[in-house]
Backbone as CSV, one residue per row, in Angstrom:
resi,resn,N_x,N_y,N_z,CA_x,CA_y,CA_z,C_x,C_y,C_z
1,UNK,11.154,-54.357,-0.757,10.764,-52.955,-0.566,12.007,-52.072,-0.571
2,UNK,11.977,-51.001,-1.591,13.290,-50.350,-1.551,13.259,-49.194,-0.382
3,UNK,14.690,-49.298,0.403,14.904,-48.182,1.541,15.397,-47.214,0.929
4,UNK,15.233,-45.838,1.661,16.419,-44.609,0.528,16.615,-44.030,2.586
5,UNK,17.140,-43.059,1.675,17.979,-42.291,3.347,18.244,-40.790,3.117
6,UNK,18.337,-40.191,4.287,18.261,-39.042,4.078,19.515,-38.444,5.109
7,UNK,20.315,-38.002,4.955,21.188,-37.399,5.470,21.527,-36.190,6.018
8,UNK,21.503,-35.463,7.291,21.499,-34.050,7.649,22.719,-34.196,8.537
9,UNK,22.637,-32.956,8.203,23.763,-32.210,8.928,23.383,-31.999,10.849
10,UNK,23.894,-32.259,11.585,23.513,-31.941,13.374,24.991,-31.255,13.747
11,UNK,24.450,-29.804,14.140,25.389,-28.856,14.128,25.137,-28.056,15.502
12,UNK,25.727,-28.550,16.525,25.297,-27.687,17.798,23.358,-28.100,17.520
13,UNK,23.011,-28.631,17.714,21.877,-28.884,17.662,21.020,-28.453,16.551
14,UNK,21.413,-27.660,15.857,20.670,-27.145,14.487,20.605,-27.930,14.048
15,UNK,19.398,-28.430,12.914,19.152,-29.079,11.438,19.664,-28.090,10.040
16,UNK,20.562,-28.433,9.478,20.369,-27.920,8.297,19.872,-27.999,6.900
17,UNK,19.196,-27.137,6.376,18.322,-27.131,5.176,17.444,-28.155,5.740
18,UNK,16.697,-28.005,6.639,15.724,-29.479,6.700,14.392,-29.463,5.577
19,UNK,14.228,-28.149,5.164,13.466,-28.281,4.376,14.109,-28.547,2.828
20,UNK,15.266,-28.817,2.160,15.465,-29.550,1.439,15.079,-30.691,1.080
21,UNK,15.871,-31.271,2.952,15.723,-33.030,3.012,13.814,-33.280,2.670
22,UNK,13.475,-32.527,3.676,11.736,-32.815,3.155,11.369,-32.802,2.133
23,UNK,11.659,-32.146,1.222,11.186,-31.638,-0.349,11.654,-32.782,-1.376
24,UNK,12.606,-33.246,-1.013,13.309,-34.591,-1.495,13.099,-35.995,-1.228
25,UNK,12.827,-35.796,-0.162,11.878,-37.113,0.860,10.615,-37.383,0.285
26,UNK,10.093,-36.116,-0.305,8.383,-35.910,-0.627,8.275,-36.800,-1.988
27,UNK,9.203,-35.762,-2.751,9.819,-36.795,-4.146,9.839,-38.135,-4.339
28,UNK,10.432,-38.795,-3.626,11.059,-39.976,-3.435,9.561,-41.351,-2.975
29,UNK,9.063,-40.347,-1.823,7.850,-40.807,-1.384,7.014,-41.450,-2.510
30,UNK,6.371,-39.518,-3.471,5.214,-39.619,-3.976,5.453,-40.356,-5.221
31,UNK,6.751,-40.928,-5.598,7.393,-41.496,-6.426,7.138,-43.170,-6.136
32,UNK,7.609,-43.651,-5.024,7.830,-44.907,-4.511,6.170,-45.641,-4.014
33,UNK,6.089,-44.625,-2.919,5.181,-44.939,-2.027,3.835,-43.836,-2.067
34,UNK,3.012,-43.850,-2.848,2.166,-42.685,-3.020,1.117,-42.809,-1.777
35,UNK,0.489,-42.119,-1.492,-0.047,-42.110,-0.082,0.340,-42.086,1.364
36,UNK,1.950,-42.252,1.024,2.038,-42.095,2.238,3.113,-40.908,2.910
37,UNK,3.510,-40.842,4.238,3.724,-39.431,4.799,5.135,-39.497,5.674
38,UNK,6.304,-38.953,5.256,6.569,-38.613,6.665,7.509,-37.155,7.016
39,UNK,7.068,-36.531,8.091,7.404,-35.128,8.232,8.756,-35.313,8.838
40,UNK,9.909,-35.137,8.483,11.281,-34.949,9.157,11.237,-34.150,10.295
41,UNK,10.951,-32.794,10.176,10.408,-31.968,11.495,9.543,-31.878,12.896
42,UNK,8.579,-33.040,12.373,7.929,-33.779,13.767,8.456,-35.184,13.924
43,UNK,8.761,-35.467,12.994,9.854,-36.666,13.440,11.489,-36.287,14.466
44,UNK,11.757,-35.569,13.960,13.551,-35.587,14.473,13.040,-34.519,15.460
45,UNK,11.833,-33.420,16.010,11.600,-32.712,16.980,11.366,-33.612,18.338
46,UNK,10.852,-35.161,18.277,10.365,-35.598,18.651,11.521,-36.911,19.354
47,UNK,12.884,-36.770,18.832,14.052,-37.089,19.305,14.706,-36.692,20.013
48,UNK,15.699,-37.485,21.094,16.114,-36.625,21.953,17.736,-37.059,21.131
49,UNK,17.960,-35.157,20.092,19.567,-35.277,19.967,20.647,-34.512,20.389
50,UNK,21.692,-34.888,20.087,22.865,-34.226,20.884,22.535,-32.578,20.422
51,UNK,22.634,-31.892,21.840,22.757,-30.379,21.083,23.973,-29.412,21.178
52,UNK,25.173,-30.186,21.270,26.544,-30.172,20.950,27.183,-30.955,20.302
53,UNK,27.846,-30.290,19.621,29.154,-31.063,18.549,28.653,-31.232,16.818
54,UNK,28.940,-31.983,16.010,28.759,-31.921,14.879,28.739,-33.429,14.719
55,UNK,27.240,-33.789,13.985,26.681,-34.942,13.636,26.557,-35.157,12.052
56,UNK,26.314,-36.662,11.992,25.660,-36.652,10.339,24.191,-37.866,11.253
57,UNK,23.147,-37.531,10.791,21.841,-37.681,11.214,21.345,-38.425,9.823
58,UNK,21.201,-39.811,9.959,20.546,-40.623,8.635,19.050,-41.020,8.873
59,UNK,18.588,-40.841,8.441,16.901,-40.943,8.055,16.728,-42.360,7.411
60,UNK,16.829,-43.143,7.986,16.504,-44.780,6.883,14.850,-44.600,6.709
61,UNK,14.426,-44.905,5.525,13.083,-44.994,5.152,12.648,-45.424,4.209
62,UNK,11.136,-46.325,4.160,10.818,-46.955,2.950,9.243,-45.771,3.044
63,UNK,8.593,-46.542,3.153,7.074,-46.324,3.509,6.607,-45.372,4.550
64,UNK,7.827,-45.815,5.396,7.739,-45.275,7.012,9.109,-45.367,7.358
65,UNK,9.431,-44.549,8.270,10.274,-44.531,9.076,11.247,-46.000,9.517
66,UNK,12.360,-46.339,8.813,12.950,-46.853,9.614,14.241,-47.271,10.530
67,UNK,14.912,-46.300,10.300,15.790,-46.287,11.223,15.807,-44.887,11.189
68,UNK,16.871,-44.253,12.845,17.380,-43.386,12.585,18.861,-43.208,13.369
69,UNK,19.704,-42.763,12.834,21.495,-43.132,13.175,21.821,-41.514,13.494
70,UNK,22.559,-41.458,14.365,23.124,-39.910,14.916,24.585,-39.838,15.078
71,UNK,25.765,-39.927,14.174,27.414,-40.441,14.757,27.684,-39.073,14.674
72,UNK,29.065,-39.187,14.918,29.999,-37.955,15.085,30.307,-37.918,13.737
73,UNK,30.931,-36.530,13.317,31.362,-36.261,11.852,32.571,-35.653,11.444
74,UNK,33.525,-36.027,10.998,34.242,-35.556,10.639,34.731,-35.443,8.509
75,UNK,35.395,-34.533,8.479,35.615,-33.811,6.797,36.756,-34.857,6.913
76,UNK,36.365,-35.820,5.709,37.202,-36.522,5.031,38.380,-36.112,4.808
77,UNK,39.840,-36.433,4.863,41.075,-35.912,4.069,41.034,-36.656,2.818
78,UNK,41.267,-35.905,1.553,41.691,-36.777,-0.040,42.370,-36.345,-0.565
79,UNK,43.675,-36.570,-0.840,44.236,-35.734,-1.162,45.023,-36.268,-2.913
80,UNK,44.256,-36.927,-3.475,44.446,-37.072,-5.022,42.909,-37.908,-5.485
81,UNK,42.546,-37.068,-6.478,40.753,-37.840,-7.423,41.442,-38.268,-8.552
82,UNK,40.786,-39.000,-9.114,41.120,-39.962,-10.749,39.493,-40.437,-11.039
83,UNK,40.034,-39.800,-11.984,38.906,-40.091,-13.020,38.006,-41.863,-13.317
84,UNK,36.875,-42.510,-12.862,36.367,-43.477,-12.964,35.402,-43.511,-13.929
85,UNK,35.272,-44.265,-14.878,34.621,-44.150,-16.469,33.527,-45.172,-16.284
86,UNK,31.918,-44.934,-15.984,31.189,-46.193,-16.470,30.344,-45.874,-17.194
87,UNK,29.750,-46.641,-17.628,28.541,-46.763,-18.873,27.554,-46.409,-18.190
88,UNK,26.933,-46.190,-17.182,25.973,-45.958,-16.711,25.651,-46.253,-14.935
89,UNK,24.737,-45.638,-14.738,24.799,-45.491,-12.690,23.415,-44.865,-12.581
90,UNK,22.478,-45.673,-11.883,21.268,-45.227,-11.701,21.232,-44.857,-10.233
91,UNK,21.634,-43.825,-9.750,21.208,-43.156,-8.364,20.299,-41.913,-8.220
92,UNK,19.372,-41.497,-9.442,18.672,-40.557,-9.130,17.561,-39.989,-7.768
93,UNK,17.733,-41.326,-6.918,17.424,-41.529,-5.762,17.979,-41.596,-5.043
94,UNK,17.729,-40.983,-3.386,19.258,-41.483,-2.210,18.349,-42.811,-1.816
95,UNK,19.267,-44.240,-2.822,18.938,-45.033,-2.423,19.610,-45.380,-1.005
96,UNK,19.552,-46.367,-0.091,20.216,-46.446,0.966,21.228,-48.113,0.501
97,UNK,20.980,-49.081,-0.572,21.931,-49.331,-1.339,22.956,-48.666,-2.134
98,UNK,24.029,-48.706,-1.733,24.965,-48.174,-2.673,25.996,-48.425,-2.971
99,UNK,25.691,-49.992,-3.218,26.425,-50.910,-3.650,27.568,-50.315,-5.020
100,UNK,26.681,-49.895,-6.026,27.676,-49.518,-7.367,28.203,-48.575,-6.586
101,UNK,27.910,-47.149,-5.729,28.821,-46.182,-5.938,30.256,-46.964,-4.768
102,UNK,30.189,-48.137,-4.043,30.786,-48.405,-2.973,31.885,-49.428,-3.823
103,UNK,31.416,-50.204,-4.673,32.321,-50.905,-5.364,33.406,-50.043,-6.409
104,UNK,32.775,-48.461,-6.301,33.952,-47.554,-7.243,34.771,-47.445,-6.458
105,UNK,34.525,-46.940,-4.953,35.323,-46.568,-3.738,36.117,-47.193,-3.429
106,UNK,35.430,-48.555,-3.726,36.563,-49.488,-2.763,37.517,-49.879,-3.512
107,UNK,38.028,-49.879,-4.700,39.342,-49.816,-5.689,40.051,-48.695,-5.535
108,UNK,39.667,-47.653,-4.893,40.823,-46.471,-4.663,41.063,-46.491,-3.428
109,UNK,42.079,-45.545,-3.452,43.316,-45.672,-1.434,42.368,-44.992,-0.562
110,UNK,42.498,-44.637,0.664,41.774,-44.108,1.673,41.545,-42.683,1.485
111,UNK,42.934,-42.207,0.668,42.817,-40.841,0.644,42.733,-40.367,-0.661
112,UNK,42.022,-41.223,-1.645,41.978,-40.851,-2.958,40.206,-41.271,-3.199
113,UNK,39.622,-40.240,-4.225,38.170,-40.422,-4.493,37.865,-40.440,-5.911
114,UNK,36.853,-41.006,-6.538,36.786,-40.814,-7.958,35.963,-39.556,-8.222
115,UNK,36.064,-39.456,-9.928,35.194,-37.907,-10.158,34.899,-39.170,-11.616
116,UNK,33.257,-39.230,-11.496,32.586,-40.175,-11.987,32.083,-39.716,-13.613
117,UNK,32.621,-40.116,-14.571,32.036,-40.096,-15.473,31.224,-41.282,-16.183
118,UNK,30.323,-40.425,-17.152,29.078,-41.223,-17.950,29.250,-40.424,-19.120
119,UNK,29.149,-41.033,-20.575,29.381,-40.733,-21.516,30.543,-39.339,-22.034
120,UNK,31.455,-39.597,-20.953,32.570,-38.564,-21.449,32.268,-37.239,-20.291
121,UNK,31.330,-36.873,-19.440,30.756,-36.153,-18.765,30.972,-36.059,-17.318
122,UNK,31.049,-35.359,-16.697,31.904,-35.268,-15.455,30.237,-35.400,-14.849
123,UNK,30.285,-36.093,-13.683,28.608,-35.964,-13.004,29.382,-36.020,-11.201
124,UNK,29.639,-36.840,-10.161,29.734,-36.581,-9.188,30.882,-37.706,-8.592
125,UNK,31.197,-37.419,-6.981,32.224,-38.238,-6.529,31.708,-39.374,-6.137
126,UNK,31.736,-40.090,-5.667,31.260,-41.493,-4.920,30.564,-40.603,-3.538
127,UNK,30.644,-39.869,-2.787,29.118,-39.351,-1.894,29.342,-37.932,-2.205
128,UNK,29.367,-37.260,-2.747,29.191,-35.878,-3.105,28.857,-35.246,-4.334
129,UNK,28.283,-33.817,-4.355,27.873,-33.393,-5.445,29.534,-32.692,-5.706
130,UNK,30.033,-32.039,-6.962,31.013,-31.499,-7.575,30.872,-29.615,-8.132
131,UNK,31.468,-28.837,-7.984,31.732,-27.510,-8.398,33.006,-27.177,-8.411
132,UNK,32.888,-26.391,-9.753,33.952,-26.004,-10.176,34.993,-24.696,-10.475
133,UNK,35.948,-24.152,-10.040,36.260,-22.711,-10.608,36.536,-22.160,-11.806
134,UNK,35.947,-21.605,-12.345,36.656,-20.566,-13.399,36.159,-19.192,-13.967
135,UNK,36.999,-18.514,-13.817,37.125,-17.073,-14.276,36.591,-16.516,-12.617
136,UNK,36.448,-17.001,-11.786,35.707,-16.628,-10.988,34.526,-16.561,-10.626
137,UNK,33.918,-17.862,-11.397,32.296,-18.709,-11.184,32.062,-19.590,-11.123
138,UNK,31.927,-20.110,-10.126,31.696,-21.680,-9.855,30.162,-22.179,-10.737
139,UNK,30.446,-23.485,-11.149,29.853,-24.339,-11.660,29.661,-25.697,-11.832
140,UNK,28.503,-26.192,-11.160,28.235,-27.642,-10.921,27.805,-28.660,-12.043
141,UNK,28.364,-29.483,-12.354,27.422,-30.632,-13.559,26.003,-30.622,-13.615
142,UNK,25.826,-30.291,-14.937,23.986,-30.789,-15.132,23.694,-32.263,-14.902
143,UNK,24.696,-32.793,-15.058,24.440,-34.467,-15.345,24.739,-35.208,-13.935
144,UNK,24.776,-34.212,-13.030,24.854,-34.989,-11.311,23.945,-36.217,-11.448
145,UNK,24.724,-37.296,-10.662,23.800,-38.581,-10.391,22.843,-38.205,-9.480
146,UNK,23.161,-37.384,-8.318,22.385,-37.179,-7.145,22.027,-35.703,-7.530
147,UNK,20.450,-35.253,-7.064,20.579,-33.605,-6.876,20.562,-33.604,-5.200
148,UNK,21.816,-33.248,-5.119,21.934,-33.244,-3.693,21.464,-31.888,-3.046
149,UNK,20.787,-31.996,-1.627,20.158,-30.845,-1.601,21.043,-29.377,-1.147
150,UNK,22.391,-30.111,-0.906,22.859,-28.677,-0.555,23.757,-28.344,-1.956
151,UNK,23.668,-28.974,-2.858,23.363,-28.432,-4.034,22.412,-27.442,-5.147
152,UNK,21.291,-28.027,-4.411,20.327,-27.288,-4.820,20.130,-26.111,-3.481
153,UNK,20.439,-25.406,-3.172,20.239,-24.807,-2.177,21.431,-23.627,-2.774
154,UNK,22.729,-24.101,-3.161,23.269,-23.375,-3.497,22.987,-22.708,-4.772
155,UNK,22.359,-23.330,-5.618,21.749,-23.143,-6.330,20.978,-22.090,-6.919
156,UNK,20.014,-22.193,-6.026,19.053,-21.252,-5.044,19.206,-20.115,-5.188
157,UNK,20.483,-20.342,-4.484,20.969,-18.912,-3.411,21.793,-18.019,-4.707
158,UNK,22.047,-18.666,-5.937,23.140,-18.134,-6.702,24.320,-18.003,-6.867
159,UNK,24.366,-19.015,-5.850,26.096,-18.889,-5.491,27.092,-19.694,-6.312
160,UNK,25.960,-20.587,-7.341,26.696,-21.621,-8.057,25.933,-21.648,-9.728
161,UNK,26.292,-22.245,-10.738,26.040,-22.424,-11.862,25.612,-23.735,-12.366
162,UNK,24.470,-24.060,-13.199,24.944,-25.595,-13.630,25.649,-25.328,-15.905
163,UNK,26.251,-26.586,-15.521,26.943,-26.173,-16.936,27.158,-27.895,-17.493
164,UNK,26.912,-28.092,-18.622,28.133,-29.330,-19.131,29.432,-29.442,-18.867
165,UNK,29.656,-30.211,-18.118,31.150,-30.148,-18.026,31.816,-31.651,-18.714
166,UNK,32.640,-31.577,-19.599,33.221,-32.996,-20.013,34.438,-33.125,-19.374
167,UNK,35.059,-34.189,-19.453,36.241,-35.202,-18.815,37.502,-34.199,-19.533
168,UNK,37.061,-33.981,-20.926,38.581,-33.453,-21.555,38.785,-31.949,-21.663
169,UNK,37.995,-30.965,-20.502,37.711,-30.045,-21.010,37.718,-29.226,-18.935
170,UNK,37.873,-30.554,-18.011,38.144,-29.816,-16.754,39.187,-29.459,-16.488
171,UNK,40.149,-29.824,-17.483,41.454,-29.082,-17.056,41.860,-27.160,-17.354
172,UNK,40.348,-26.539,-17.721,40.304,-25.516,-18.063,39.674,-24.480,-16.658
173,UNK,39.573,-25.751,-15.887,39.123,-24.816,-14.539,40.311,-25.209,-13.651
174,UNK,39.856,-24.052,-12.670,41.483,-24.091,-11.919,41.288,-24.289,-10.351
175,UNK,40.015,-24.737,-9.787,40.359,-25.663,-8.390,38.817,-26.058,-8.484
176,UNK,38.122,-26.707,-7.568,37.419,-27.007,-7.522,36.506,-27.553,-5.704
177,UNK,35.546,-28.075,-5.600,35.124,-28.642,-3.958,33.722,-29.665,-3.831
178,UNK,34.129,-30.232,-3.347,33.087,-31.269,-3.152,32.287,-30.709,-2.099
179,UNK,30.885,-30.967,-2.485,29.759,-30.467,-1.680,29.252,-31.570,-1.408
180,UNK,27.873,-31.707,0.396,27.041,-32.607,0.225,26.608,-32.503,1.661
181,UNK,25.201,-32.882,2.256,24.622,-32.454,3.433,25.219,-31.922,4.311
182,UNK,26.550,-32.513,4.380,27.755,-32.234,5.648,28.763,-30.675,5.267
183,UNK,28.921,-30.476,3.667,29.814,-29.738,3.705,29.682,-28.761,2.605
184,UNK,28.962,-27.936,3.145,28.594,-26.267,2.506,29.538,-26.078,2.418
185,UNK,29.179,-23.917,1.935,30.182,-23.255,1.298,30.825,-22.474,2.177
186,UNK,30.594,-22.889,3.544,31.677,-22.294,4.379,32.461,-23.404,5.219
187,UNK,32.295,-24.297,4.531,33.494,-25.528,5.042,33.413,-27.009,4.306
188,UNK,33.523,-26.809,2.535,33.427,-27.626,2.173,35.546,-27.376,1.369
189,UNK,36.093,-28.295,1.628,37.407,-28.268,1.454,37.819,-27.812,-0.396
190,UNK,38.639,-26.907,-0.583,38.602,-26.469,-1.840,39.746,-27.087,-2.415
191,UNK,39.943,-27.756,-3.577,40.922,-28.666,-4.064,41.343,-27.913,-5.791
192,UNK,42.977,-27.818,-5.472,43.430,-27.348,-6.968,42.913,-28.382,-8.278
193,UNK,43.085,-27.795,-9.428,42.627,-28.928,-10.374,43.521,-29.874,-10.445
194,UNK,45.037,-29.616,-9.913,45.860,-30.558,-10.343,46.118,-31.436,-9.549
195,UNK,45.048,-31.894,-8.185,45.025,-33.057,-7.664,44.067,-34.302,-8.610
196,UNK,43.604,-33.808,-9.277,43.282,-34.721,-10.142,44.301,-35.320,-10.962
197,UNK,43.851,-36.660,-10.760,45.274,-37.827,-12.090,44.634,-37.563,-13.548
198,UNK,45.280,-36.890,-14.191,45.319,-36.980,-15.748,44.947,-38.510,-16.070
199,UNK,44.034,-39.242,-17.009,43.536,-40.207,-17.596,44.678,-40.471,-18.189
């Protein structure tokens, strides 16, 4: 039975975008498991969580509910990406295996992350969605492995673009930031282009 997971943000006790995670959950559900239900909002109302400090809140789930994890959170430091080239990566789901994206990870240093390509195409990091600067408009890959929801949210809101972006053609934007449940656009860390390793 395949598990997937759902990841939120616990912020001083707030949920964020919970209606993303639901809308994505629903997906995944009416996809996997048709008939069946589960509401994040009477679920996690129905928890007793921290309502101080800053959490990452995982949702394990197949059918039903099965786990749920509450740790402390802290913003990664990375301070150089390189480019990782495969033929292909099926995560259009937050599976809760993530074995392929973990075996990319684990060949780079603690403080270095990949920026994942598929057929020459820039798509995402090993846990995050990707946006990019130029001219003064950010723009995210069409070809994301994940639609992550605070991706789509930004989305939404207009605050972001989707575009083709290829491998030989990002050196035309000039910084960039990794997004993903934990790290919106008011504290997701903004990185020049030239921490990236040239191929």
């Amino acid at each position: 039975m395949c598990q997937f997971i759902e990841t939120l943000s616990l912020n001083d006790g707030v949920l964020d975008n919970i209606l993303y995670h639901q809308a994505r959950l629903d997906r995944t559900i009416d996809h996997f498991y048709p008939g069946s239900t589960i509401d994040l909002s009477e679920l996690l109302g129905s928890e007793d969580l921290p309502t101080e400090g800053w959490f990452r809140l995982t949702v394990t789930y197949s059918n039903k509910v099965d786990n749920i994890e509450c740790i402390p959170y802290h913003i990664r430091e990375i301070e150089r990406f390189e480019f990782v080239e495969v033929e292909a990566l099926d995560y259009g789901f937050k599976y809760k295996d993530r074995t392929s994206l973990q075996t990319i990870a684990s060949s780079l240093k603690s403080n270095e992350e990949a920026i994942i390509i598929v057929d020459k195409k820039v798509t995402d990091t090993t846990y995050t969605n990707l946006v990019f600067l130029q001219n003064g408009e950010w723009w995210t890959p069409k070809q994301c492995l994940l639609k992550g929801t605070q991706r789509q949210y930004l989305l939404d809101q207009g605050l972001i673009r989707e575009a083709d972006i290829l491998m030989d053609s990002l050196f035309d934007y000039s910084h960039f930031r990794v997004i993903n449940a934990m790290m919106g656009w008011s504290n997701a860390p903004i990185y020049s282009i030239n921490q990236i390793q040239k191929a």
